[in-house]
C-alpha positions in Angstrom: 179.3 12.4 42.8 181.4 15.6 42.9 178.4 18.2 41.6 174.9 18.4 41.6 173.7 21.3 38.5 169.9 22.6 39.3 168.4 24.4 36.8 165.3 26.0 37.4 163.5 27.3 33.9 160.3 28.5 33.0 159.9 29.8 29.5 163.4 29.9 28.4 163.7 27.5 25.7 166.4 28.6 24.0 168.3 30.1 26.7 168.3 26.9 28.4 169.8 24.9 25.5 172.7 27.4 24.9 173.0 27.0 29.2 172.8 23.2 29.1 175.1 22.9 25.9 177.8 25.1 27.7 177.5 22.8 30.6 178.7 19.8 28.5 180.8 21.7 26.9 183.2 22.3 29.8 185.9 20.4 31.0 185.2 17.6 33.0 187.8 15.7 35.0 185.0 15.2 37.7 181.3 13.1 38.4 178.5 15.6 37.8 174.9 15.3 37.0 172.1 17.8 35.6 168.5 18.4 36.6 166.4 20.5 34.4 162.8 21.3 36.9 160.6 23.4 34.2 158.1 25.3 35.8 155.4 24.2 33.5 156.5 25.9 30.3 154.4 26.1 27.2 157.6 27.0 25.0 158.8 23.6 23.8 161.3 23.4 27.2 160.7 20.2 27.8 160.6 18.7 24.5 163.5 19.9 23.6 165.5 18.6 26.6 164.1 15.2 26.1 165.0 15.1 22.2 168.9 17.2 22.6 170.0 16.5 26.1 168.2 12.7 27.1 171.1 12.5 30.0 169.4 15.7 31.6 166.8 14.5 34.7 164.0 16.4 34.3 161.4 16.6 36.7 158.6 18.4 35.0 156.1 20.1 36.8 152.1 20.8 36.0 152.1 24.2 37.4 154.7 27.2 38.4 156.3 26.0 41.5 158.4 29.0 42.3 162.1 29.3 42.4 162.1 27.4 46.2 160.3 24.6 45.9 161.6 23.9 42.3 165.0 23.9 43.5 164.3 21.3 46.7 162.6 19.1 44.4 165.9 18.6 42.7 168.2 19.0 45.9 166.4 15.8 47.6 166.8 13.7 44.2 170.5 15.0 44.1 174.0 12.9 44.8 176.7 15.7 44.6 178.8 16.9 47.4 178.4 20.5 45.8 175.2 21.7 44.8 175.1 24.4 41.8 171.3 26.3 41.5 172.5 27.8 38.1 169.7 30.0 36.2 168.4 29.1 32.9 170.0 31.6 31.3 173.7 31.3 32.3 176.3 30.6 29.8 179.5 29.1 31.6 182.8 29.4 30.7 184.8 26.3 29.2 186.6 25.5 32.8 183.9 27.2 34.9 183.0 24.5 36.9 186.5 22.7 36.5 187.6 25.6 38.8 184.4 26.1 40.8 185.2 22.8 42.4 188.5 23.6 43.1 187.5 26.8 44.8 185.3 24.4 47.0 188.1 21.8 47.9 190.7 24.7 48.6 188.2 26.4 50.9 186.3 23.6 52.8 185.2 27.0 55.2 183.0 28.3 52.6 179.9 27.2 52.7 178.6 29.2 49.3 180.1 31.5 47.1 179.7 33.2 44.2 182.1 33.7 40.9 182.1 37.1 38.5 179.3 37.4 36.3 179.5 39.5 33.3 176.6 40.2 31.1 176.3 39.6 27.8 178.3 43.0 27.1 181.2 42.3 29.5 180.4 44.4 32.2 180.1 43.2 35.5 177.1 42.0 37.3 176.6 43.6 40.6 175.7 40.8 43.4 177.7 41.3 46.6 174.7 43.1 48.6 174.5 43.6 52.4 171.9 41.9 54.4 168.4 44.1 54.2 167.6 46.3 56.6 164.2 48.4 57.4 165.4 51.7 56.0 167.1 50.4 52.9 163.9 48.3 52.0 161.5 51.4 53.2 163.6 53.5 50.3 163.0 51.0 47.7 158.9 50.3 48.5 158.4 54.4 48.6 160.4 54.6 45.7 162.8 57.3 46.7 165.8 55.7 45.4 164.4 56.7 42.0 165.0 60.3 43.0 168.2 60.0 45.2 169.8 56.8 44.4 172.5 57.3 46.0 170.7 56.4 49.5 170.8 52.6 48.5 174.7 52.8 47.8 175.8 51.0 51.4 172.4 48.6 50.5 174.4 47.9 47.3 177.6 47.9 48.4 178.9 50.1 45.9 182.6 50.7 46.9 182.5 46.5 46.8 185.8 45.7 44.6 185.2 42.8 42.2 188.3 42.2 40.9 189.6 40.9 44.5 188.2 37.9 46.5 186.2 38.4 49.8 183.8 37.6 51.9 180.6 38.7 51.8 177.2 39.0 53.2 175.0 37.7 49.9 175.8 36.5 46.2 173.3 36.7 43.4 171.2 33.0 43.0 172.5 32.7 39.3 175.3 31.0 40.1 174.7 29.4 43.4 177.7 27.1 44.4 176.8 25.4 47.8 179.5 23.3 49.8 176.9 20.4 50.8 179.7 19.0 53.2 180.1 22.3 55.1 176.3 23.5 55.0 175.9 19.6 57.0 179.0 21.0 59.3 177.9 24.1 60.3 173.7 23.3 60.4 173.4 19.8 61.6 171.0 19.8 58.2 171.3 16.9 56.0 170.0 18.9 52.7 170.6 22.9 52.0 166.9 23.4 51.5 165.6 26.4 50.6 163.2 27.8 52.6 159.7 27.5 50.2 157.7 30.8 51.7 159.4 32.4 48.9 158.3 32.0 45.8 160.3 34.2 44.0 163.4 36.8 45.4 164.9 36.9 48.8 165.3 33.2 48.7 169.1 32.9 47.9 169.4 35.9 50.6 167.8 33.9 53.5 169.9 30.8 52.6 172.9 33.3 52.7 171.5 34.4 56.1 171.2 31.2 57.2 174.7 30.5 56.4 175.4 33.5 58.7 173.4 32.8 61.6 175.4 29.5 61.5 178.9 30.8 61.2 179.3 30.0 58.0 180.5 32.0 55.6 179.8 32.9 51.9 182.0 34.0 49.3 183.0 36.0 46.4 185.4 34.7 43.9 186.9 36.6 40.6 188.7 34.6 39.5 186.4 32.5 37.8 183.7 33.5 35.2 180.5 33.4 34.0 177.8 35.2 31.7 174.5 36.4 33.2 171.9 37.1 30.9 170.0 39.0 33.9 166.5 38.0 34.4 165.4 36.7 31.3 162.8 34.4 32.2 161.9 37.2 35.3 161.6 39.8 32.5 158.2 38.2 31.0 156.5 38.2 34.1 154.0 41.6 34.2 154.8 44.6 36.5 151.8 43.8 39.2 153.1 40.2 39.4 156.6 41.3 39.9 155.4 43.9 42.6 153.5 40.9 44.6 156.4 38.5 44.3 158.8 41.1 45.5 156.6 42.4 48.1 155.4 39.3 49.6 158.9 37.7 49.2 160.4 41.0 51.3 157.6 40.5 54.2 158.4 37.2 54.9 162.4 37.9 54.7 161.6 40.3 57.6 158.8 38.4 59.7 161.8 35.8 59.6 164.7 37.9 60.5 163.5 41.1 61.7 161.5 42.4 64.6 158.1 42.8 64.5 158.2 46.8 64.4 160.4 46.5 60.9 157.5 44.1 59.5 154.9 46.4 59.8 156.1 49.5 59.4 157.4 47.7 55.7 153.9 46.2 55.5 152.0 49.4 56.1 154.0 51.2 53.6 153.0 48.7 50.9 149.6 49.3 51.8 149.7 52.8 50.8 152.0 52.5 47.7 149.5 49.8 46.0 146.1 51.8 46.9 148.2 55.3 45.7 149.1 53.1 42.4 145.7 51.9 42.4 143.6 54.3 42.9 146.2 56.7 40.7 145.3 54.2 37.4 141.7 54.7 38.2 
């Protein structure tokens, strides 16, 4: 089996058909094979996975798993040499994944990269980030990048050119194209398991740093295409339940990776920021 596709959805019915019928409408010269996990929808997801797309393996689960766990359950049932996580609301391109595996077999080195991701205006998806460091992270809990947002530009990688290949420290987890033969060379690892402390965020950003701390290496390809709608699913998730997801998912990212000093100084400023918010609404 040349490719593994994992698609992790949650409330993203018709986002997920459009994904899935863009999946089998590009070109295949290649052994693939798609797993749907739904995150206990209530949208119709499943149904309509079983009744359009029966050659889909769906695993179908009674609660929200999170992003992590979701996409394991599918890596340990998977046969593909390459691994795709590909979010729900993706639309690929009609030789996508054609040259997505040829990136992988011309650059057996690469143990995940990324391709360019355009919205659904045409304009460019920002993804190449640096790894997260206290001060960066400290600006965006206090909120100051609100008022000088240029203080997160290095965080960002701003100046990043994405019209040229590169390496890079992270990609965005919408179009996560893993190299299961080099992630085995470089981590003694049978699976590329992500790590399920995170529920949601950080996850693809760990894996990345994993790939690091192995000397691996993950990059950044223009030359092929996809559209990103962004966050759909994401976007009907309340504020509060964002904030915990992103703070808890940022704590453990640090307690991993990061000395002690950086945990808690980023843990204590949470503590203030959710008792100002709270106490601020009261």
């Amino acid at each position: 089996m040349d490719l593994s596709i994992i698609i992790v959805s949650w409330q993203a019915k018709e986002k997920l058909k459009k994904n899935l019928e863009s999946i089998y409408g590009n070109k295949h010269n290649f052994s693939y094979e798609v797993f749907v996990v739904d995150n206990n929808s209530s949208d119709g997801s499943r149904e309509m996975i079983e009744n359009e797309f029966p050659q889909v393996k769906l695993i179908a689960n009674e609660e929200n798993l999170g992003f992590s766990k979701a996409c394991n359950q599918a890596i340990k049932e998977s046969m593909g040499d390459n691994i795709l996580l590909l979010n729900p609301d993706m639309y690929l391109l009609k030789d996508t994944l054609e040259k997505s595996l040829q990136i992988a077999q011309k650059n057996p080195e690469i143990t995940v990269f990324g391709i360019k991701l355009v919205d659904e205006k045409g304009k460019v998806v920002l993804q190449a980030r640096r790894f997260p460091k206290l001060f960066d992270q400290l600006m965006i809990v206090l909120k100051i990048h609100h008022i000088f947002p240029k203080i997160l530009n290095n965080y960002l990688n701003k100046n990043f050119n994405y019209n040229r290949q590169a390496i890079v420290d992270s990609i965005r987890g919408s179009y996560f194209f893993i190299n299961k033969n080099s992630w085995q060379k470089i981590s003694q690892k049978d699976l590329p398991l992500l790590d399920e402390r995170y529920f949601l965020w950080f996850e693809e950003v760990d894996f990345c740093r994993q790939v690091y701390e192995n000397n691996g290496k993950v990059g950044y390809f223009p030359d092929v295409k996809a559209v990103d709608s962004v966050g759909f699913s994401f976007s009907q998730v309340n504020t509060r339940k964002k904030q915990e997801y992103f703070r808890d998912s940022m704590l453990t990212y640090f307690k991993k990776w990061h000395s002690g000093f950086s945990y808690y100084v980023l843990k204590i400023a949470w503590f203030f920021v959710i008792s100002f918010f709270i106490f601020k609404k009261k």
